[in-house]
C-alpha positions as CSV (number, residue, x, y, z in Angstrom):
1,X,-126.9,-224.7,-62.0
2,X,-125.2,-222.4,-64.5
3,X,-125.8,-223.1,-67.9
4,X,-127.8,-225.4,-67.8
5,X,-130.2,-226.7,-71.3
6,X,-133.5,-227.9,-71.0
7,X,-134.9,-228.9,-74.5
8,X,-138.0,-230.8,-75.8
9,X,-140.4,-231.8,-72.2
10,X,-143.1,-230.9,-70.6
11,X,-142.9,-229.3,-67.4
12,X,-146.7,-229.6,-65.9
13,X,-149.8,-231.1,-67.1
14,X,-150.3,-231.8,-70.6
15,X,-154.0,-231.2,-70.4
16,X,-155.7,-230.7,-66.6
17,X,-154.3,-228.5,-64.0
18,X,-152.5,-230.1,-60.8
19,X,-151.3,-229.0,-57.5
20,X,-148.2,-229.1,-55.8
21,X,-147.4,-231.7,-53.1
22,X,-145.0,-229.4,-51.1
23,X,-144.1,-225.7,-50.6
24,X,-143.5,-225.1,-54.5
25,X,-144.3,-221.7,-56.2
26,X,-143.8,-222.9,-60.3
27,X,-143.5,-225.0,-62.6
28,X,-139.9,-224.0,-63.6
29,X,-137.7,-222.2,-60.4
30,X,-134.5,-220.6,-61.3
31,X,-132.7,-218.7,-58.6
32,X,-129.5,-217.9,-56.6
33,X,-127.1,-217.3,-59.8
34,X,-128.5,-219.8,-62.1
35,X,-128.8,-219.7,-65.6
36,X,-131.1,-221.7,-68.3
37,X,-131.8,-222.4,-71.9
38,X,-135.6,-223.7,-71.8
39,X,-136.0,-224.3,-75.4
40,X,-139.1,-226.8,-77.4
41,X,-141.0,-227.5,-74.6
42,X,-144.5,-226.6,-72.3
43,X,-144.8,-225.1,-69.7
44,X,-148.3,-225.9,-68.2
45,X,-151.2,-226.2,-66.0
46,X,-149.1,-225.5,-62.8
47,X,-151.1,-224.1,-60.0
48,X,-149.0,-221.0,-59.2
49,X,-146.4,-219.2,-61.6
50,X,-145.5,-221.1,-65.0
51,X,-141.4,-219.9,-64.8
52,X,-140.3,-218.3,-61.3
53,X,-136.4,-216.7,-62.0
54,X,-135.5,-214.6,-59.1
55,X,-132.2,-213.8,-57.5
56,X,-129.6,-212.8,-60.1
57,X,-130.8,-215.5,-62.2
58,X,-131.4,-215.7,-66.1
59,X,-133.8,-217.5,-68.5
60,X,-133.3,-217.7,-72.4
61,X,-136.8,-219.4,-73.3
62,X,-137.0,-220.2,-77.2
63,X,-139.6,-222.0,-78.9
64,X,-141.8,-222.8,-75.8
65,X,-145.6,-222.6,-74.6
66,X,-146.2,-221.3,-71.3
67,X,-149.8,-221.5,-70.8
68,X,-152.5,-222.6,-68.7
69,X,-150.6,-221.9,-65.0
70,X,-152.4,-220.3,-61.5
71,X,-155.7,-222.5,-61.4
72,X,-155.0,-222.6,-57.9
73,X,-153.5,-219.3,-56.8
74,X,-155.5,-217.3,-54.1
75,X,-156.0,-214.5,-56.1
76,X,-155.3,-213.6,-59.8
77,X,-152.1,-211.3,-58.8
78,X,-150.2,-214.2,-57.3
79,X,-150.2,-216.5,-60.5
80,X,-148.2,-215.5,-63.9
81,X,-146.8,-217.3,-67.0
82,X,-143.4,-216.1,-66.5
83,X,-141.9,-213.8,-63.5
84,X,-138.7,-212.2,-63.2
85,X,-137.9,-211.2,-59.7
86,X,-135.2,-209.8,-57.4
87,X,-132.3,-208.9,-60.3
88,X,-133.4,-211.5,-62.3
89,X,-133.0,-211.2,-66.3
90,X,-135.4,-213.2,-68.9
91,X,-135.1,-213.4,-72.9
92,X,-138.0,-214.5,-74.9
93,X,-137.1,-215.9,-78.7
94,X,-133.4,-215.7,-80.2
95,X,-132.2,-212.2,-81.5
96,X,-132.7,-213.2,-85.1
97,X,-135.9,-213.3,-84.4
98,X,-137.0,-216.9,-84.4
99,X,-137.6,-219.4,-81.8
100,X,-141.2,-217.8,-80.9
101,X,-142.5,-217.9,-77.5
102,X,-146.5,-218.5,-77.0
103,X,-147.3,-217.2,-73.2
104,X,-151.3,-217.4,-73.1
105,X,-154.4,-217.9,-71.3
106,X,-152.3,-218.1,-67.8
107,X,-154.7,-217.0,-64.3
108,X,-153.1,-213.8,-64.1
109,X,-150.6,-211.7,-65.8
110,X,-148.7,-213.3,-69.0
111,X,-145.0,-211.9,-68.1
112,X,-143.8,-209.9,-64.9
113,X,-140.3,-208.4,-63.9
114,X,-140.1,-206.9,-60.6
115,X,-137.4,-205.3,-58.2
116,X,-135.0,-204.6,-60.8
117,X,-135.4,-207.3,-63.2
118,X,-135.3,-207.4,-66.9
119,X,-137.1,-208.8,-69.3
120,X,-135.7,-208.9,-73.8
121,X,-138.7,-209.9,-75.9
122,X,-137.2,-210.6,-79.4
123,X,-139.8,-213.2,-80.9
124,X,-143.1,-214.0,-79.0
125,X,-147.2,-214.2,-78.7
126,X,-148.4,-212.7,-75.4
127,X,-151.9,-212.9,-75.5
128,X,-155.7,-214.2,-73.5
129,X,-153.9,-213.8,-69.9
130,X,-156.4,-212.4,-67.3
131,X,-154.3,-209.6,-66.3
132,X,-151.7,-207.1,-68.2
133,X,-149.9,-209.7,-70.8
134,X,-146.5,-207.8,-70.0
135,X,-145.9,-205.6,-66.6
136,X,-142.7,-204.2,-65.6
137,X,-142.8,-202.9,-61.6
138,X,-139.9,-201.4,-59.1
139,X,-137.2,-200.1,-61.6
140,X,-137.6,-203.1,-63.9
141,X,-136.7,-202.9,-67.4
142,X,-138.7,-204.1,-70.9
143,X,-137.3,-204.6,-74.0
144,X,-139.6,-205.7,-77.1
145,X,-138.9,-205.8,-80.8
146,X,-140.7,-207.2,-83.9
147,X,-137.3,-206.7,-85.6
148,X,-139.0,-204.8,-88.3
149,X,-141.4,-207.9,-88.9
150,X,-143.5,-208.1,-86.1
151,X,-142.0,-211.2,-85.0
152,X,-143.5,-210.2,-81.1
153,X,-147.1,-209.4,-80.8
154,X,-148.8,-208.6,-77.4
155,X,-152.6,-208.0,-77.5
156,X,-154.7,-206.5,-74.4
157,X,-157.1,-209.2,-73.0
158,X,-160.6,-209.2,-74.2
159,X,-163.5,-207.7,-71.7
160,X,-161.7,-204.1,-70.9
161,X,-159.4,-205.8,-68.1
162,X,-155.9,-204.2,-68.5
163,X,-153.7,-202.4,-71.3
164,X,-151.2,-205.1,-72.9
165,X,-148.1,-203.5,-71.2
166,X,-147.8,-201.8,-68.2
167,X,-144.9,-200.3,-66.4
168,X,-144.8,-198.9,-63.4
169,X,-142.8,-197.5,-60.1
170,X,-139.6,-195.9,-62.1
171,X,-139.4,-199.1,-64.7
172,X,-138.3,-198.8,-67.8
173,X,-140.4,-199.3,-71.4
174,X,-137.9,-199.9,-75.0
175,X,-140.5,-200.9,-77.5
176,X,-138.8,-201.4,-81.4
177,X,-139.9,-201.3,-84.9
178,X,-141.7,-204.0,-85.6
179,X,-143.4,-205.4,-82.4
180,X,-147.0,-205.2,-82.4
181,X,-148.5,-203.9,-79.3
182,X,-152.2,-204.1,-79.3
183,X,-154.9,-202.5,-76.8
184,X,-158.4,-203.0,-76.4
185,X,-161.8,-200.8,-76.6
186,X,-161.4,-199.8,-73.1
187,X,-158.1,-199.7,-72.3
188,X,-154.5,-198.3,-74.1
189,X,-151.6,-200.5,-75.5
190,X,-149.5,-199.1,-72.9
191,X,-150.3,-198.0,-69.6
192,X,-146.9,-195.5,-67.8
193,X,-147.2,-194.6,-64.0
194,X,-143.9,-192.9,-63.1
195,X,-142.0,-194.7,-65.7
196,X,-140.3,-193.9,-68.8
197,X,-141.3,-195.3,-72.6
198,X,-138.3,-195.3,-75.3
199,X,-140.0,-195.6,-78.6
């Protein structure tokens, strides 16, 4: 539904991982022209993707955990915290700079926007996810700032796995004063393959 507000649950498993019963991909679906507000609540233990918004859809997440989600994928590039897919638009924290976002220790990448989606980080923690902890592919867009106070930090996993941002296939990278972009000792912050990166 358009503009629609969900504030304060829990949208998994508090503290074990669980599988679906039918033919669900995550947690959280948004699609087909929908918009949400997902604000103080967790997002976790799903067995897939944490947030799936595809379709000419958009998220505003504020103040929310997404952790914990793809136990159960069949392979680590099928299960994400948060994906943006098919035109789809997510923000992450309120353009002031509060209402922080934690997207951690999820079987995969943190957050992904392909074919053409977007993804505005203003205030979050992206962090301990298997994979890259933000990856932009097909002609998506990123936006991240720290708004001059580091209010978003993304850190590289541990182990040498992958840089903390990646974009690739004509994507777009806008990174901002501020936002604290980590890497790791094997691997750069930032990781380009045909893409561009606005500093």
């Amino acid at each position: 539904a358009a503009g629609s507000v969900i504030d304060g649950i829990l949208i998994g498993d508090a503290s074990a991982p669980f599988a679906f019963s039918g033919s669900e991909s995550a947690n959280l679906y948004v699609h087909d022209g929908a918009s949400v507000q997902l604000k103080h609540s967790q997002v976790s233990n799903g067995p897939l993707i944490g947030i799936l918004v595809e379709r000419a859809s958009g998220a505003r997440i504020q103040s929310t955990t997404v952790s914990g989600n793809g136990s159960l994928a069949p392979d680590i590039n099928s299960s994400m915290g948060i994906l943006a897919a098919n035109n789809a638009t997510i923000q992450l924290g309120k353009t002031d700079g509060s209402g922080t976002v934690t997207v951690a220790q999820n079987s995969g990448a943190g957050v992904v926007a392909r074919e053409s989606s977007s993804v505005n980080i203003y205030a979050a923690t992206i962090a301990s996810n298997i994979l890259a902890q933000v990856n932009l592919l097909g002609a998506s867009s990123g936006f991240i700032t720290g708004l001059g106070t580091g209010t978003s930090q993304i850190t590289a996993p541990t182990g040498g796995c992958c840089q903390a941002i990646s974009a690739n296939a004509a994507s777009t990278l806008q990174v901002e004063m501020g936002a604290v972009v980590s890497g790791n000792a094997d691997n750069a912050a930032i990781s380009l393959d045909a893409s561009t990166l606005l500093l």
